[in-house]
C-alpha positions in Angstrom: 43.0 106.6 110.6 45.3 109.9 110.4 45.7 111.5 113.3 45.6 115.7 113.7 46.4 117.5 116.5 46.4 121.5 117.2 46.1 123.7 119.8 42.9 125.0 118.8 41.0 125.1 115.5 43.7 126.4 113.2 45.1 122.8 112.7 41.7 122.6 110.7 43.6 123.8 107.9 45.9 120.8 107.6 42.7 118.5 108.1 41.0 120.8 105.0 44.0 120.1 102.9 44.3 116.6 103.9 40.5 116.2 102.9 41.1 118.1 99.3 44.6 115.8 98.6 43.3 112.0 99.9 39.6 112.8 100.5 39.3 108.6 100.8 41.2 108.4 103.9 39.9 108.8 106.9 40.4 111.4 109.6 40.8 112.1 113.4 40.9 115.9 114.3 41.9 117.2 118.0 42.2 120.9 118.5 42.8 121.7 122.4 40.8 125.0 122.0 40.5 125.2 126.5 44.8 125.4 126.5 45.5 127.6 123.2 47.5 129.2 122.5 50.2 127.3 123.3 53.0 129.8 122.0 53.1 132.0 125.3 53.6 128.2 127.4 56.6 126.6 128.7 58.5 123.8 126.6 57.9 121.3 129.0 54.2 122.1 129.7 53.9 122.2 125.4 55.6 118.6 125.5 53.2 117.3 128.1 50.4 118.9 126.1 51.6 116.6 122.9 52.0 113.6 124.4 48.5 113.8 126.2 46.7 115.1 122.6 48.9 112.1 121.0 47.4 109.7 123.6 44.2 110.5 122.7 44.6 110.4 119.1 46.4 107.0 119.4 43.7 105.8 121.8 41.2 106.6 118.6 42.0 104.7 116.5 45.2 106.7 114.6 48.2 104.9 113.4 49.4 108.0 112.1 49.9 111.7 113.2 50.6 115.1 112.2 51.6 118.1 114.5 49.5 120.6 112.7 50.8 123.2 115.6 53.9 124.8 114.4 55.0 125.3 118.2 54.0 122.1 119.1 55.9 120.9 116.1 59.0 123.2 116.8 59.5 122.3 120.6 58.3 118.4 120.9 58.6 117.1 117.4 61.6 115.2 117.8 60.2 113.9 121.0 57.3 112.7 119.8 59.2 110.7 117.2 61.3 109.4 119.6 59.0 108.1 121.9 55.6 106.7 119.9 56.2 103.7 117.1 53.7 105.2 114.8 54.7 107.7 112.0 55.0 111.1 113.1 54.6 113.9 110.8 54.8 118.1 111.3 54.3 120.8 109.0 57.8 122.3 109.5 59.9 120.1 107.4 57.7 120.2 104.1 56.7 124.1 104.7 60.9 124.6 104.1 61.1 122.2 101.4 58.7 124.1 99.6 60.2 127.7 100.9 63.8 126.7 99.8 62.5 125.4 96.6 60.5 129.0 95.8 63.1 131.7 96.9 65.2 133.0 94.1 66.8 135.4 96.5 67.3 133.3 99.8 65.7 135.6 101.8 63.1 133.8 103.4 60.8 135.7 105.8 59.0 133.5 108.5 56.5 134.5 111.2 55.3 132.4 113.6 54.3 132.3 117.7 56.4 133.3 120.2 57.9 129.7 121.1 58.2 128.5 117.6 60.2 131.4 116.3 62.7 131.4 119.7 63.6 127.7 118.8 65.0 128.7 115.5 63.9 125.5 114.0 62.8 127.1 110.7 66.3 128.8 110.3 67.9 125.6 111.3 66.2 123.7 108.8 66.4 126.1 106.0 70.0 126.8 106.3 70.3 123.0 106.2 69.1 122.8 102.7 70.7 126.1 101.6 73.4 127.1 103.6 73.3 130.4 101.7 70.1 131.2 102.8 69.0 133.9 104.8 65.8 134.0 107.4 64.3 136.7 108.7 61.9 135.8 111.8 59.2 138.1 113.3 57.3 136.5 116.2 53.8 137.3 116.4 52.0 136.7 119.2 48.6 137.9 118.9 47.4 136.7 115.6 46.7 133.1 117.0 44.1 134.9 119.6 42.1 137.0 116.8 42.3 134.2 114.9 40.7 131.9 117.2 38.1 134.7 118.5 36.6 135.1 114.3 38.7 138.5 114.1 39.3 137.5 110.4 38.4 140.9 109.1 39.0 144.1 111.6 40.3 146.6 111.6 42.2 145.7 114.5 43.4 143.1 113.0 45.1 144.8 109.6 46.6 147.4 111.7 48.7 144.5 114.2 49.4 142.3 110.8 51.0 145.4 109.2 53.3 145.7 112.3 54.1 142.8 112.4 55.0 142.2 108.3 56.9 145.8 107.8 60.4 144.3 108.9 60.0 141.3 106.5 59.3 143.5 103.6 62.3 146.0 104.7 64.5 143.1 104.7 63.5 142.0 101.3 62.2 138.6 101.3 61.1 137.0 98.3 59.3 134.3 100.3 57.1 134.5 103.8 56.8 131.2 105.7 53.4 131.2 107.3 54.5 129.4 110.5 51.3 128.3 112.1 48.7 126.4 110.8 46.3 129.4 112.1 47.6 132.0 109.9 46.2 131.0 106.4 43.1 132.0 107.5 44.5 135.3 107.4 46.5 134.9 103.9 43.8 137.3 102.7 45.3 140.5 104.8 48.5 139.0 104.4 49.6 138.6 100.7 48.6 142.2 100.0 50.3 143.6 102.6 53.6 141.6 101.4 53.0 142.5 97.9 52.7 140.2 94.9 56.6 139.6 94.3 56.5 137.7 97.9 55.5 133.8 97.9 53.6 133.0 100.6 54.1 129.3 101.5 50.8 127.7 103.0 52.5 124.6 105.4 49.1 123.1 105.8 49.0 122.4 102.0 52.6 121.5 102.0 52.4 118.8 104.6 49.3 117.4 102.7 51.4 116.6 100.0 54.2 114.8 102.1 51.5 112.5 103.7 50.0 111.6 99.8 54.0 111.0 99.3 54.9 109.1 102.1 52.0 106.7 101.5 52.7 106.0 98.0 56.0 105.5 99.2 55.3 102.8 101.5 52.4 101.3 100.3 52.1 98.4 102.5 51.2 101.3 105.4 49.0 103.0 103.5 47.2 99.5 102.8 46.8 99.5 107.0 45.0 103.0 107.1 40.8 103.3 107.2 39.6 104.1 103.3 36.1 105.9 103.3 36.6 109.3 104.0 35.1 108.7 107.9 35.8 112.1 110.0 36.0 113.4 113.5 36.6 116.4 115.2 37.0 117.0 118.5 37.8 119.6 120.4 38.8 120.6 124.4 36.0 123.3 124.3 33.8 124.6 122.1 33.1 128.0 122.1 31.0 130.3 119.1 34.3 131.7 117.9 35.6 128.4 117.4 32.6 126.5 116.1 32.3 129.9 113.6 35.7 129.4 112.2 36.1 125.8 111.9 32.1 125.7 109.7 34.8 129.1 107.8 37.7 126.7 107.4 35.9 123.9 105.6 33.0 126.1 104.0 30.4 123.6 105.6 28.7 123.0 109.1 30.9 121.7 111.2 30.0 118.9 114.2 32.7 119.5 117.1 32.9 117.0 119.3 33.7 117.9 122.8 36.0 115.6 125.2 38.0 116.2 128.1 42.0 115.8 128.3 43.1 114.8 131.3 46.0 117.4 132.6 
């Protein structure tokens, strides 16, 4: 089986896009809605987090996994490579790919949580593949909270989002990184706000499309993974908010499973 982890329900997104690009594979879902958000924790308290949700995936049955939480992603990614023998993906490296790939300008705007935009990763990564680039960062610490409360469409909600996205359009950008899996559940307040010159880049989507790659690519793995479209979500709590927007995410009725991770 694949193997998702977040830290709540915005890692649904990956799991959507995973469902629309192989909907024959079969997939695990873990969103550890009682710790999010995990942008305002420690590194090592982040780590621990990923290895414990990664234990538990492993433990179900996944032999593969993606980091669907960008600060997860940004802060124990290499780790997590490091230390389990199954493939570990994130949505970091394909969500630049993709960035690097649209900008004509090289001014690529990316907004993320606190901890993911302090490690610099995106900037890192970026100017790896074009050294000419320029990133603009904006941290943005409360989207991940209205997101995972339903505030999808308040007022509220437009007024912090324009705050947040003015220095990115006064810098320019011709391309806005959405640097959590949480935020393209906002895309709707967001692309308006950035105007329709800007490319947004989805990562979920993007990281969908590395997985279809990297199985055709090594097709004796992909010949080990479960076929038949099983599915599982589980969650650390499940509260309305959450149940609300995952049943939003997939345009269905969702069954959260609740389980316990030890901490």
């Amino acid at each position: 089986m694949i193997g998702i982890f977040d830290s709540g329900v915005g890692g649904m997104t990956v799991a959507r896009a995973v469902e629309e690009v192989l909907p024959e594979r079969s997939i695990i879902y873990f969103g550890d809605v009682a710790r999010t958000p995990y942008g305002s924790k420690s590194p090592s308290t982040i780590s621990q987090y990923a290895r414990q949700n990664c234990d538990f995936l492993l433990a179900k049955g996944a032999k593969l996994i993606i980091v669907a939480c960008n600060t997860a992603a940004s802060v124990a990614g290499h780790l997590l490579q490091q230390e389990y023998d199954v493939p570990i993906m994130e949505v970091i490296s394909p969500a630049v790919a993709q960035a690097v790939k649209s900008s004509v300008s090289g001014r690529i705007g990316v907004i993320g949580t606190r901890a993911t935009i302090s490690s610099n990763i995106y900037e890192q990564e970026i100017c790896t593949l074009n050294p000419s680039a320029r990133v603009f960062s904006q941290s943005c610490p409360l989207l991940v909270p209205l997101v995972e409360e339903g505030w999808l469409a308040k007022r509220e909600t437009k007024m912090i989002l324009r705050r947040y996205l003015h220095p990115l359009r006064s810098h320019g950008v011709d391309t806005l990184v959405l640097g959590c899996t949480h935020y393209p559940l906002l895309s709707h307040m967001i692309k308006p706000r950035m105007g329709r010159r800007v490319k947004v880049i989805d990562s979920s989507l993007a990281v969908a499309h590395a997985l279809k790659k990297f199985l055709t690519d090594n097709p004796s793995f992909a010949e080990g993974l479960a076929l038949g479209g099983e599915r599982h979500y589980y969650v650390s709590d499940i509260t309305e908010a959450a149940q609300s927007t995952a049943s939003r995410v997939f345009g269905r009725e969702m069954n959260l499973e609740l389980v316990r991770i030890d901490t």
